[in-house]
N, C-alpha and C positions, 0 to 999 in steps of 0.2 A: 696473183689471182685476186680478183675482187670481190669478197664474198659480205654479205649483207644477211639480216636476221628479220625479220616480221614480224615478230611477238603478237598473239593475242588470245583469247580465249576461244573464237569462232566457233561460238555457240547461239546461231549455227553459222556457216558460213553464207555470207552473203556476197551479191555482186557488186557490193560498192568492195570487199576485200580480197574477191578474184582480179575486178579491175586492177587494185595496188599488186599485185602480185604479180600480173601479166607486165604491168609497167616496168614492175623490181626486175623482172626476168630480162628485160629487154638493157636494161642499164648495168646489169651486175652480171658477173662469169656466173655465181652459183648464191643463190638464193635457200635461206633454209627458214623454212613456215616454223614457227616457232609455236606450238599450241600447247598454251599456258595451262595449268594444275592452280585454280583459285580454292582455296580452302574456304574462305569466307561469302561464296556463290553453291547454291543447288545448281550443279548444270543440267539441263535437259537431254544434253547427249553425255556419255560416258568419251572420258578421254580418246577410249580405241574406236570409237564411233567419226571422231570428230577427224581424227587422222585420217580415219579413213575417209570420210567425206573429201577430204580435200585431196588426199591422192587422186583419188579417182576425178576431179575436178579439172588436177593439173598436172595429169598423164601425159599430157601433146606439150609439155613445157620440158625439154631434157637437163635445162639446168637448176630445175625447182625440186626442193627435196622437203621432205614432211615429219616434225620428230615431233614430242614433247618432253616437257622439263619441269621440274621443280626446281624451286629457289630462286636465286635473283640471274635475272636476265642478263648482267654483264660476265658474272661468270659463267654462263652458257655459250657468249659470246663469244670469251677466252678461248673455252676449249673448243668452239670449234674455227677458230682462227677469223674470227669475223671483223672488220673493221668498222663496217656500218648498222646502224638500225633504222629501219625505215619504219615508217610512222605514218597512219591519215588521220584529214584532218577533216570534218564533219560541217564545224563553222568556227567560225574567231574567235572565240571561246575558247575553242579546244587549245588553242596555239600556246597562251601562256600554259596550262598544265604541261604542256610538251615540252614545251620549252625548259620550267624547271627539271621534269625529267632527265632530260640532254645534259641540264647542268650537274645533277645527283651522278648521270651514268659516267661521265667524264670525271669527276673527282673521285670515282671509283674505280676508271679506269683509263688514263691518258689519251692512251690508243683509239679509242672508241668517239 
């Protein structure tokens, strides 16, 4: 099974990160919206707010699921069996930050 992670804050959720999501659903068995706990951000919506935004977004999707996490994103991955992380990308900028990311999340965890 092919399962992939989304990591973000989605606060709030926008349609540039429905789009990636509807995309992820299409490419991957089971997709899990990863809505991150930033300590060092005021968020506007409360964690359980923001989940719920998104369920309710991505009800008509049956392979998209909606959690949140603290701590670092590859071992969230770990446990839930994930081998990809999907990622957008805004403009060309963005790519190297990503990029090293991919390089950190890989020397953290092989698989991934």
């Amino acid at each position: 099974m092919r399962i992939a992670v989304y990591p973000g804050s989605f606060d709030p959720i926008t349609y540039g990160h429905l789009d990636i999501i509807e995309r992820a659903a299409d490419l991957f068995d089971r997709v899990i919206v990863a809505v991150s706990v930033n300590s060092g951000k005021k968020p506007l919506f409360s964690i359980e707010e923001r989940v719920e935004m998104i369920t309710a977004e991505c009800h008509h999707m049956k392979n998209v699921e909606v959690r949140h996490f603290r701590g670092l994103l590859v071992d969230f991955a770990v446990q839930n069996n994930a081998r990809s992380i999907v990622r957008g990308l805004r403009a060309v900028s963005d790519f190297e930050y990503e990029f090293q990311m991919a390089l950190t999340n890989r020397k953290l965890n092989a698989q991934l």
